[in-house]
DRENLUM-368760 format. One record per residue (C-alpha): residue in one letter; x, z, y. Coordinates in steps of 0.1 Angstrom, whole numbers, plus 2048, in hexadecimal, padded with zeros to 3 digits. Example, Ala and Ser with C-alpha at 12.3 -4.5 7.8 and 13.67 -1.06 7.14 Angstrom:
BEGIN
("a",(87B,84E,7D3));
("s",(889,847,7F5));
This chain:
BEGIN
("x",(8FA,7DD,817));
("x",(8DA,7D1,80E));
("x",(8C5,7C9,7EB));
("x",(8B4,7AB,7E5));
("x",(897,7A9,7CE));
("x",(887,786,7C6));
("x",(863,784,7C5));
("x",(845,768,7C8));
("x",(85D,74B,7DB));
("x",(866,767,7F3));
("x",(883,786,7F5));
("x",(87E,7AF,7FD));
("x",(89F,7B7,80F));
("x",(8A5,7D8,80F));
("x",(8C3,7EC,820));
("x",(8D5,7FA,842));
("x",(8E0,7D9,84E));
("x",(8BF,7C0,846));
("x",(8BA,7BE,86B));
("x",(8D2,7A3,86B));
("x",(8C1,790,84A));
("x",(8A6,792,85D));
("x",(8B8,780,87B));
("x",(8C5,765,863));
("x",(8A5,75E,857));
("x",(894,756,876));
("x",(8B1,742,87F));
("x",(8A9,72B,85D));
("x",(888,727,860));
("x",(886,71B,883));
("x",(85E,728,88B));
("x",(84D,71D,8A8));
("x",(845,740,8B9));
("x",(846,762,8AD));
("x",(82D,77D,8AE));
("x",(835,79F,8A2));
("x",(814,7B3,899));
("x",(819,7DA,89E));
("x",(80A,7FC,8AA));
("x",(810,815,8C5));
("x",(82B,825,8AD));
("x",(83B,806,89F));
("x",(83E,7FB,8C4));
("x",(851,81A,8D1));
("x",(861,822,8B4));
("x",(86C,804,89F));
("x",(869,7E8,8B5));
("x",(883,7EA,8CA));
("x",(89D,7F1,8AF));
("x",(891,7CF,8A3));
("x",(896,7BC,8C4));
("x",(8B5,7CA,8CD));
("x",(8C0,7BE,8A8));
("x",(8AE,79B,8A6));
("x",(8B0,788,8C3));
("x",(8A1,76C,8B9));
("x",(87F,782,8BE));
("x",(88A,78B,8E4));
("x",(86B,775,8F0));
("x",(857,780,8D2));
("x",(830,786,8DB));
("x",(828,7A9,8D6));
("x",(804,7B0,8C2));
("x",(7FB,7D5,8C8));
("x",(7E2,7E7,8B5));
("x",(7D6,809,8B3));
("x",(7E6,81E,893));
("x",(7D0,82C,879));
("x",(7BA,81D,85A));
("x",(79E,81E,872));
("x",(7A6,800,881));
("x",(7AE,7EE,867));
("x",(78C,7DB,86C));
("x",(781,7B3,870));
("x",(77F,7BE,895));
("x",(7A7,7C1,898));
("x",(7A7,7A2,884));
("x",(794,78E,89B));
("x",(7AD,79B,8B8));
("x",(7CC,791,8A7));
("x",(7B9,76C,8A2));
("x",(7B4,76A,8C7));
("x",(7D6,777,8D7));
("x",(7E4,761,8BF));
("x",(7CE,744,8CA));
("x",(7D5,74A,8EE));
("x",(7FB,745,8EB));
("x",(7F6,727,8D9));
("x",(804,731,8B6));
("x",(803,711,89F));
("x",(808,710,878));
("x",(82E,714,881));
("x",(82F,736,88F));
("x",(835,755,87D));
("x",(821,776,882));
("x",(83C,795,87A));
("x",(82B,7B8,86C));
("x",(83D,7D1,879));
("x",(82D,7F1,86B));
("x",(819,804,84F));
("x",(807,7FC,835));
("x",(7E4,7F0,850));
("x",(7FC,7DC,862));
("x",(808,7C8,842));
("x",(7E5,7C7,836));
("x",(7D8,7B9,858));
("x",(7F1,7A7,861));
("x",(7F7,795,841));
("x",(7CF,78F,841));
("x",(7D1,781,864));
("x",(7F0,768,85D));
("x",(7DF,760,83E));
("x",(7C6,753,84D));
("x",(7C9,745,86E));
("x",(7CC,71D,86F));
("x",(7C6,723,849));
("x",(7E8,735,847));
("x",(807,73A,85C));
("x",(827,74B,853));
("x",(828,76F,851));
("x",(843,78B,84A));
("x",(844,7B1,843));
("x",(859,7CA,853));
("x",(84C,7EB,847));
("x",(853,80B,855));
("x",(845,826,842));
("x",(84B,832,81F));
("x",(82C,825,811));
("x",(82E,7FD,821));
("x",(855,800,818));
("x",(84E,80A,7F1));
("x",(82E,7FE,7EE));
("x",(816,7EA,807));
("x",(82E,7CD,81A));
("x",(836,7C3,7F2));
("x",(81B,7AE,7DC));
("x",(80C,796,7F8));
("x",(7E5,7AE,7F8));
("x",(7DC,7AB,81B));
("x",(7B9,7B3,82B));
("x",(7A3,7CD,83D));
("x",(786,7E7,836));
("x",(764,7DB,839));
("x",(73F,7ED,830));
("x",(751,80C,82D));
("x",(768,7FF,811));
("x",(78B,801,810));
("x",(79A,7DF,80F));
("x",(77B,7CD,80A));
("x",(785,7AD,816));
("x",(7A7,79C,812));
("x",(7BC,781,7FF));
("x",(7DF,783,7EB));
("x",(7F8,76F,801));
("x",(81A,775,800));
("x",(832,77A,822));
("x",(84E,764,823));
("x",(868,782,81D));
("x",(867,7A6,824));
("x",(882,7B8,838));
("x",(884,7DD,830));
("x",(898,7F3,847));
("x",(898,816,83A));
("x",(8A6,824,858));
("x",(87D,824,869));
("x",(876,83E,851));
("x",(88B,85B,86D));
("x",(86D,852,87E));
("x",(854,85F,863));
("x",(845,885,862));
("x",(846,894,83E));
("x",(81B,88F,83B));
("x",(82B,86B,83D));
("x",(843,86C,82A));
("x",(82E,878,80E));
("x",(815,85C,817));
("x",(82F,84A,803));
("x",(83A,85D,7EA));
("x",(817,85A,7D9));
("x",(81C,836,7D5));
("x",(83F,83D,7C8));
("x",(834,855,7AB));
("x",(819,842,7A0));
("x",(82F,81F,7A0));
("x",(841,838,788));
("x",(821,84A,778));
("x",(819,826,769));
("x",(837,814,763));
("x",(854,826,75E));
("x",(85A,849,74E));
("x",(87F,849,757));
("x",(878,846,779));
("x",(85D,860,779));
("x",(870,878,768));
("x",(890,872,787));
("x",(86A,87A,7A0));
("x",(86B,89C,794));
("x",(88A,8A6,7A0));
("x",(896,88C,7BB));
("x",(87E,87E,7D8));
("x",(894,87E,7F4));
("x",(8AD,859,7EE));
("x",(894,849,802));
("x",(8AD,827,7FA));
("x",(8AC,82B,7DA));
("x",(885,836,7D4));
("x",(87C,816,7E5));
("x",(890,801,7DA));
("x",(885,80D,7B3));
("x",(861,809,7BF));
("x",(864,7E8,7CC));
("x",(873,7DD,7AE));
("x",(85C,7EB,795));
("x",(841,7DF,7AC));
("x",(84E,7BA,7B2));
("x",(84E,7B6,789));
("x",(82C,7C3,783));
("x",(823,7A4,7A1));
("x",(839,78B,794));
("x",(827,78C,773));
("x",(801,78B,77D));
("x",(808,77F,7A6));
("x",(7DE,77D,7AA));
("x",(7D4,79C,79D));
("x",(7C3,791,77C));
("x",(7D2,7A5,760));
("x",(7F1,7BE,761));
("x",(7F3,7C0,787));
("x",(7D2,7D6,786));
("x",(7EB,7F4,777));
("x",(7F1,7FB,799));
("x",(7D1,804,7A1));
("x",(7D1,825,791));
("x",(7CB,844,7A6));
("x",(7BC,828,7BE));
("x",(798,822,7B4));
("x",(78A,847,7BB));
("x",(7A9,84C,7D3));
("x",(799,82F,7EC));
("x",(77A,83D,7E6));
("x",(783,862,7F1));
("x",(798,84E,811));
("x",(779,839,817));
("x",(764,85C,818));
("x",(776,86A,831));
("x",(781,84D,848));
("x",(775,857,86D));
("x",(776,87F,868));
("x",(789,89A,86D));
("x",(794,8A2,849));
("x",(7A0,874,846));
("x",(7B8,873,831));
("x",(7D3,85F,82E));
("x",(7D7,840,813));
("x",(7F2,853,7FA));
("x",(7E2,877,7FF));
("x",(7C7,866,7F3));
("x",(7D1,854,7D4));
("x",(7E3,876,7CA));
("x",(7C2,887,7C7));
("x",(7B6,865,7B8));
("x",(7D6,863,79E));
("x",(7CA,888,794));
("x",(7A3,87F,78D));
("x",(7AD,85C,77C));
("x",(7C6,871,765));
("x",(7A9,889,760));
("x",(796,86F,752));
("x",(7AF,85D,740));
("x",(7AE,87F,72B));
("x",(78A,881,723));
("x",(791,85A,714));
("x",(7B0,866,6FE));
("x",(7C7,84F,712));
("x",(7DF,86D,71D));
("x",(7E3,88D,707));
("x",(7DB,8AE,71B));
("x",(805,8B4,71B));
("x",(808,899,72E));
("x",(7EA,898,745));
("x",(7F9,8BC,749));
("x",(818,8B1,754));
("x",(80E,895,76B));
("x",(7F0,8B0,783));
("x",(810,8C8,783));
("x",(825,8B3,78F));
("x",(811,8A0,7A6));
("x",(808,8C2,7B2));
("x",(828,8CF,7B6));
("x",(832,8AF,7D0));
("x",(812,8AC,7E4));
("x",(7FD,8C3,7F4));
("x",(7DC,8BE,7ED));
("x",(7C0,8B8,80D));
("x",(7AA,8D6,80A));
("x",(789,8DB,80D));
("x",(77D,8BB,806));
("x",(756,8BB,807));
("x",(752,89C,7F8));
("x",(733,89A,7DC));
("x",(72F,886,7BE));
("x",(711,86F,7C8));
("x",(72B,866,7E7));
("x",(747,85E,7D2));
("x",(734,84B,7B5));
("x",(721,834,7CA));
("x",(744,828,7DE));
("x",(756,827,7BC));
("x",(736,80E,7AE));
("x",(740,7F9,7C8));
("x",(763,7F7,7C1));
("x",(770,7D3,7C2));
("x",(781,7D7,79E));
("x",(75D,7DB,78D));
("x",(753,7BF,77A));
("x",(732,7BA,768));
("x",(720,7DD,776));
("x",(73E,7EC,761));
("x",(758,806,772));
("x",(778,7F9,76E));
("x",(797,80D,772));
("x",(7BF,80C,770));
("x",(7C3,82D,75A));
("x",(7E5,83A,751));
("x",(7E8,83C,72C));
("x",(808,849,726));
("x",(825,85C,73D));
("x",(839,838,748));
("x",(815,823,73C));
("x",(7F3,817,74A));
("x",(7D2,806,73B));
("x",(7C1,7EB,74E));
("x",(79B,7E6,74F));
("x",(794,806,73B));
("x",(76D,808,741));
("x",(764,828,74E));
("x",(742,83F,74D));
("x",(732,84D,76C));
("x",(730,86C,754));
("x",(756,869,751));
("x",(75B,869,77A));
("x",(746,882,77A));
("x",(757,89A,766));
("x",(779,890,777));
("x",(769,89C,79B));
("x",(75E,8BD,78B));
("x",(780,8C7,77D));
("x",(792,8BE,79D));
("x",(776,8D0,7B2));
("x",(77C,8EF,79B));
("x",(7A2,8ED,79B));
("x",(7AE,8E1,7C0));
């Protein structure tokens, strides 16, 4: 069975069998050559799964990059231009992202792009591309030692979720995910935050509620202007905490980040009187009780401020965050005080 949510001119299938949607799409659209961008893991792992079940991508050219955020870099880019170049890819191919949430990004970035645009599709296979990062059409790379620095929104011609990829996943993955998941839920839906508490293992379903809550939040602000920005929250100091540690031996990854980030943006929605202290309460606990916090973290405030001030949300020399303002709600473009951040680092320093 598989669920079909409609989104920007484009579907999110979702389900056991989408292998063969997949199959019927490429069959419609009749593209000129295929490309399918993925990593070391995707390759062994996913790949063949997606061969065996699409055979129209039997003489697919294979794109391999290295896994991680640290190659998510202009440098990769530049490769994927020029192996795409060299097998003579016009403005009728199609470039298939078979992978996280770096391979999306970059791969989406790349298509976007080349030729001034080809085709491109998302096949995620982690928690946190399937629920989060293969939906909304934000594609780019890091650059100046800022996450996401450079991109555009530009939607894939469909996604093709296939849940079974996620056997593949360890449980530091698997969380990766879940961050994404609760705070989809954090700022848009109490109901479903409230099911969190109790019930994180119906990958299906947990995806399939994410995408949907997501996909509306797109549909009504596609480019990122007003309400979209809600799902920022957790992300402006979370990126700047993942952009701190990039390259080291404490790096985190992108949701264990944005948990820390959802607890020090809640923190401050607090001191402003957009949450009560009940529920800013309830959400540390139980983000707390789902994620296991990175320790040790020797990160100082000077470090954090100056990557926050740089944070492409700003506007005007003012902060700008996404803060949650009720269990189920989020405020948009709530100016915030270096004093405010500040005091936010120093609880979390004290508590965690």
């Amino acid at each position: 069975m598989v669920t079909h949510i409609k989104s920007l001119k484009y579907t999110i299938n979702t389900g056991d069998t989408v292998l063969k949607e997949l199959t019927i799409f490429l069959k419609k659209n009749k593209y000129s050559n295929y490309f399918i961008l993925c990593d070391e893991n995707t390759l062994q792992h996913c790949l063949p799964l997606v061969i065996t079940n699409c055979t129209p991508l039997v003489n697919a050219h294979i794109i391999e990059i290295e896994s991680g955020e640290t190659n998510k870099t202009i440098e990769i880019v530049i490769n994927c231009w020029h192996t795409l170049l060299e097998n003579n890819a016009d403005k009728n191919a199609l470039l298939i992202n078979l992978g996280g949430g770096v391979i999306s990004d970059l791969g989406g970035f790349t298509a976007s792009t080349y030729k001034r645009g080809i085709d491109f599709i998302n096949i995620p296979t982690t928690l946190l591309a399937m629920a989060d990062a293969s939906v909304g059409g934000k594609t780019g790379f890091d650059f100046g030692g800022l996450k996401n620095s450079i991109g555009t929104i530009t939607q894939p011609k469909a996604v093709f979720i296939y849940p079974a990829f996620l056997n593949t996943l360890s449980q530091r993955h698997i969380n990766n995910g879940l961050a994404e998941v609760f705070k989809i839920a954090l700022i848009n839906n109490k109901v479903f935050w409230d099911y969190l508490k109790t019930n994180t293992k119906n990958y299906l379903q947990l995806i399939t509620k994410s995408v949907a809550l997501k996909n509306k939040v797109v549909l009504k602000d596609p480019t990122d202007k007003g309400v979209r920005k809600a799902l920022n929250f957790g992300h402006t100091i979370g990126h700047a905490i993942e952009s701190l540690y990039l390259n080291t031996k404490n790096e985190l990854l992108h949701g264990e980040a944005i948990v820390i980030g959802m607890i020090l943006e809640s923190h401050i929605a607090l001191q402003k009187k957009l949450v009560t202290k009940t529920e800013f309460v309830e959400i540390i606990t139980v983000l707390y009780s789902n994620f296991e916090l990175k320790k040790h973290l020797s990160f100082t405030s000077n470090q954090l401020l100056q990557l926050i001030k740089n944070d492409k949300k700003n506007s005007n020399s003012k902060l700008k965050f996404a803060l949650v303002n009720k269990i189920g709600g989020c405020k948009v473009d709530a100016e915030v005080t270096l004093d405010q951040i500040q005091k936010a680092i120093t609880y979390f320093k004290t508590n965690y």
